[in-house]
C-alpha positions in Angstrom: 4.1 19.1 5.3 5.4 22.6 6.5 4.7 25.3 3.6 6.0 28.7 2.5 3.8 30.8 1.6 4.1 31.8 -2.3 2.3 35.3 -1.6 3.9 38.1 0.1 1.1 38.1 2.9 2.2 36.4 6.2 -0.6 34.0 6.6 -2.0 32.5 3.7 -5.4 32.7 3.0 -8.1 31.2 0.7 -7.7 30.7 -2.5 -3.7 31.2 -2.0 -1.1 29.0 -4.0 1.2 27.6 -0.8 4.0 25.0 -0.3 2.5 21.4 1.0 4.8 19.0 0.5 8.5 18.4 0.6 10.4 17.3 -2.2 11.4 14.1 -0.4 7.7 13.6 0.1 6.8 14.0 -3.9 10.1 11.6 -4.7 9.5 9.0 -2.3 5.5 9.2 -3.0 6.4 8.7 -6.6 8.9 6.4 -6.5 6.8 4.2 -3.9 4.3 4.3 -6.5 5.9 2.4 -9.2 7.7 0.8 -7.5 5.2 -1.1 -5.3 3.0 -1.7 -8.5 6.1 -3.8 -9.8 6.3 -5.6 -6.7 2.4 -6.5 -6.3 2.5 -7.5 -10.1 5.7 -9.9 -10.0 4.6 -11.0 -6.5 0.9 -12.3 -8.0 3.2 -14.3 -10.6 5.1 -16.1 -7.8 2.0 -16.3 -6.6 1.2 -18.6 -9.3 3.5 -20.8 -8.8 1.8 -22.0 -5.7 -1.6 -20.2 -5.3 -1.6 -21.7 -1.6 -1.1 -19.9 1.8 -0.3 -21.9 5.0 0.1 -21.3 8.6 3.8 -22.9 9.8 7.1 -24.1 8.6 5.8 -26.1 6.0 3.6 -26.2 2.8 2.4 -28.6 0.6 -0.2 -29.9 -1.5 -1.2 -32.4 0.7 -1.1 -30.1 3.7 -4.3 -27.7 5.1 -4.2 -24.3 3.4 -5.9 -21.2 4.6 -6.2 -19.9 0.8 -6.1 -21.2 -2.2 -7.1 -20.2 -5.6 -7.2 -22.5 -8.9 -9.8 -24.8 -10.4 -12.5 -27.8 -8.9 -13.0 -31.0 -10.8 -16.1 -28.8 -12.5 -13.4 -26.9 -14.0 -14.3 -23.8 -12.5 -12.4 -21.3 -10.9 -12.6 -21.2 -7.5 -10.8 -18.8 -4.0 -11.0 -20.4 -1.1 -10.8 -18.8 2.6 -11.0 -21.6 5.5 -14.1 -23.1 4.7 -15.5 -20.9 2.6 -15.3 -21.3 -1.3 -16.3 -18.7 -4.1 -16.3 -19.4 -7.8 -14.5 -17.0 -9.7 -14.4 -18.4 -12.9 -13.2 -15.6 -15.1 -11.8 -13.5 -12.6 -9.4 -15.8 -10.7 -8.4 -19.5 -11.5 -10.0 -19.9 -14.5 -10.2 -16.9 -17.0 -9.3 -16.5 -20.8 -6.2 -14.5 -22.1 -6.5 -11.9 -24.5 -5.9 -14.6 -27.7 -9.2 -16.4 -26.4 -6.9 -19.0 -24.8 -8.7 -21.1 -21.3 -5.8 -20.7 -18.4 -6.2 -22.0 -15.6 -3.5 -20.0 -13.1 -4.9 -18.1 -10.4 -4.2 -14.5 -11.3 -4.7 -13.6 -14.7 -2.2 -12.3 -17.4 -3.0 -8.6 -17.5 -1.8 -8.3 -13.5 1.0 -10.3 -13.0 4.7 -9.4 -14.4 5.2 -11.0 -16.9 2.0 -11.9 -18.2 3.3 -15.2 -19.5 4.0 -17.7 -16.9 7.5 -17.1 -15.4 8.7 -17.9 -11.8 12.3 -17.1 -12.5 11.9 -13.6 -14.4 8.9 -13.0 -12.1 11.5 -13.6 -9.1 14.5 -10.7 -11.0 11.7 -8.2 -10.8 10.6 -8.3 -7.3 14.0 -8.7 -5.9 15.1 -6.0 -8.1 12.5 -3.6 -7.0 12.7 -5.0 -3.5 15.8 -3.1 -3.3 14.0 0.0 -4.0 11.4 -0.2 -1.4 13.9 -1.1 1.2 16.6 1.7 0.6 13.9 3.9 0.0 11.8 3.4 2.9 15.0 3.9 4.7 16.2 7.1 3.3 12.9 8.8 3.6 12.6 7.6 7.2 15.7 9.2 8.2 15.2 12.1 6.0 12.1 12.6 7.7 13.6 12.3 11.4 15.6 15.2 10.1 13.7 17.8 8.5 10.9 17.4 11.5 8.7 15.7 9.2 7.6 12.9 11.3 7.6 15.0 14.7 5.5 17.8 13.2 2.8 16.1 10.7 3.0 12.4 11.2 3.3 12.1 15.4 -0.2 12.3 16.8 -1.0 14.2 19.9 -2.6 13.1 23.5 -5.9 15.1 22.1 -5.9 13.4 18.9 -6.0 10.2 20.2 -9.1 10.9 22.3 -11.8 8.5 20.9 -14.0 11.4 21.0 -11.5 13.5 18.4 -11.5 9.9 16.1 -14.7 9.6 16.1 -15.4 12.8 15.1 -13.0 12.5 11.8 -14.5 9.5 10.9 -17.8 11.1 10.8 -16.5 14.3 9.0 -15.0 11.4 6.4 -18.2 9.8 6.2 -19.9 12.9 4.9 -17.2 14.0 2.9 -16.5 16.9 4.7 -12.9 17.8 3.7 -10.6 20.2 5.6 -11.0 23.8 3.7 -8.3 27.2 4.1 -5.0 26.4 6.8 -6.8 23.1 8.0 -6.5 21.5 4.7 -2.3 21.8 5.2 -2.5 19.5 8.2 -3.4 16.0 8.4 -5.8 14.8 10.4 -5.7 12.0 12.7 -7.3 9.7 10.4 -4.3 10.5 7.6 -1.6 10.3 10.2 -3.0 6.8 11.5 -3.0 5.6 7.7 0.3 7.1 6.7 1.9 6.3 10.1 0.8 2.5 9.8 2.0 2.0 6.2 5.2 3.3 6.7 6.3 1.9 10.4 3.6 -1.2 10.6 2.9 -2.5 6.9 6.3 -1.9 4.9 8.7 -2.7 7.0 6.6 -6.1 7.6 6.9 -6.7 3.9 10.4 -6.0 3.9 10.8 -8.3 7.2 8.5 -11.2 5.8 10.4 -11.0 2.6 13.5 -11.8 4.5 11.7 -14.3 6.5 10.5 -16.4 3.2 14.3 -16.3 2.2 16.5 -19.2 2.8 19.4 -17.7 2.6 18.5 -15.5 5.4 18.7 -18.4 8.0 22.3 -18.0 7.5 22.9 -14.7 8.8 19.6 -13.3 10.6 17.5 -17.2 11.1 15.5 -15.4 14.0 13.5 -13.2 11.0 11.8 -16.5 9.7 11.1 -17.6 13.9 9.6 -14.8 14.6 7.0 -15.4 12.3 6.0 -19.1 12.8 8.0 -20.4 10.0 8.7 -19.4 6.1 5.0 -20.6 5.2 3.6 -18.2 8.0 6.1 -15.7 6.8 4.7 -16.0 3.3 0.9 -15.4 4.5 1.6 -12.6 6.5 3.3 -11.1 3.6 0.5 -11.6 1.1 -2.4 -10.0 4.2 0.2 -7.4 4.1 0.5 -6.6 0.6 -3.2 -7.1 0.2 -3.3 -4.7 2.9 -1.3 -2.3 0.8 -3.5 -2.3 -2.5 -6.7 -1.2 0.1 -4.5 1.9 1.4 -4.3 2.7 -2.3 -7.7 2.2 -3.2 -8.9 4.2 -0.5 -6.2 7.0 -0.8 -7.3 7.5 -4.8 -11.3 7.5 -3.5 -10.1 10.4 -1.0 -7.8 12.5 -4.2 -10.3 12.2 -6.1 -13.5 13.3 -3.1 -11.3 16.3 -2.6 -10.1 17.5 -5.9 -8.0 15.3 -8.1 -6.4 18.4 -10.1 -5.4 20.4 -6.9 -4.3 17.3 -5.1 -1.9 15.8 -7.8 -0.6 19.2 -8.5 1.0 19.5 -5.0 2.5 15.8 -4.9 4.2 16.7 -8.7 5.1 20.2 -7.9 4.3 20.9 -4.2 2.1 23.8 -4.8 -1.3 23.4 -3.4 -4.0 25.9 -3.6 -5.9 26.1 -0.2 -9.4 25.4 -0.9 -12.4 27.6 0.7 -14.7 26.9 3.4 -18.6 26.3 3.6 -19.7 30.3 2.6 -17.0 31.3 2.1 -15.5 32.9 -1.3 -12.3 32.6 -3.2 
């Protein structure tokens, strides 16, 4: 997140139009984008298939599931979490397609890929794009390792991990105080603990779950699936994990948005970012 200044001034100043991000920031962000969209959508098909998560090797009807989604003998929709059950008729389970047709799958139509029930085509588009996420995530990484990226915006400092310095951030968050002039160009601790954890904790563990759920895995590398538990362990921690994913997003869209949707997506298509002023201060 290093910038050149686009004025002929030195240090930039308030109201300035400076250099934020890379361009293998803005491609990999992009990229990322669609193509974990892809994956969340086919993966809520396969989902489908078998709208039960287990802890272990195994996983069957007849076996204790931590989550399951479908219908009752009522006929309604229902999710349930361990012992606790929610109806969701509507919603999840039980809804009505767009031709005014009763299905009874757990995710609906409009968020799954396809939106007509398909394991095997559901399967070519997340493997497809599973490709993408992996090379990807790979590329940037090491791209990142070499143009400082990591060391200079991501890697959080002795001070920063004071509980004193996080709490502080989280209290600026909580009152929507953004970072205004210079600041504004470096994450703060809160950022690099999101971005750090999605891209070392979160998407590798897809990738590594995904493996895991793979039989054809146990032929070459059978201590991915182990290390989980088993392929139906595997398969849970992969759903928290995309689950996990879809919250980053919803947050990180709340936070564009809080601090200036126009400016903000403007400097992830371009990398141009216009530094915004401070309390009292004018542009």
């Amino acid at each position: 997140m290093s910038y050149d200044p686009l004025t002929t001034r030195s240090q930039p100043e308030v109201g300035d139009l400076v250099r934020r991000h890379r361009l293998s920031t803005r491609i990999w962000h992009w990229v990322n984008a669609v193509t974990l969209l892809v994956m969340l959508m086919s993966g809520l098909m396969i989902f489908n298939a078998h709208p039960r998560l287990y802890w272990g090797e195994y996983g069957a009807n007849s076996d204790p599931a931590w989550l399951q989604i479908g219908s009752n003998a009522k006929g309604q929709g229902i999710a349930r979490i361990g012992s606790l059950t929610l109806e969701t008729t509507g919603v999840l389970g039980v809804w009505t397609d767009g031709e005014g047709q009763l299905r009874r799958r757990a995710f609906p139509g409009w968020s799954t890929i396809p939106s007509n029930y398909s394991l095997a085509d559901a399967r070519l588009w997340h493997l497809a794009f599973a490709w993408v996420l992996g090379l990807g995530l790979l590329l940037y990484l090491l791209r990142s390792a070499m143009n400082g990226h990591l060391r200079h915006d991501i890697h959080i400092s002795g001070r920063e991990w004071r509980p004193s310095h996080i709490w502080h951030d989280i209290r600026q968050h909580a009152r929507l105080r953004f970072p205004t002039g210079v600041a504004a160009l470096r994450y703060n601790v809160l950022q690099k603990l999101s971005y750090a954890g999605v891209m070392l904790v979160l998407l590798p563990l897809i990738i590594l779950t995904g493996l895991g759920m793979s039989p054809g895995t146990d032929s070459w590398a059978p201590f991915v699936t182990e290390v989980f538990g088993g392929r139906q362990s595997a398969r849970s921690v992969h759903f928290i994990c995309a689950f996990a994913l879809v919250a980053f997003f919803a947050v990180h869209i709340v936070m564009v948005v809080l601090a200036g949707p126009f400016n903000e997506v403007r400097s992830m298509i371009t990398g141009n970012y216009r530094l915004p002023k401070a309390k009292g201060e004018k542009a």
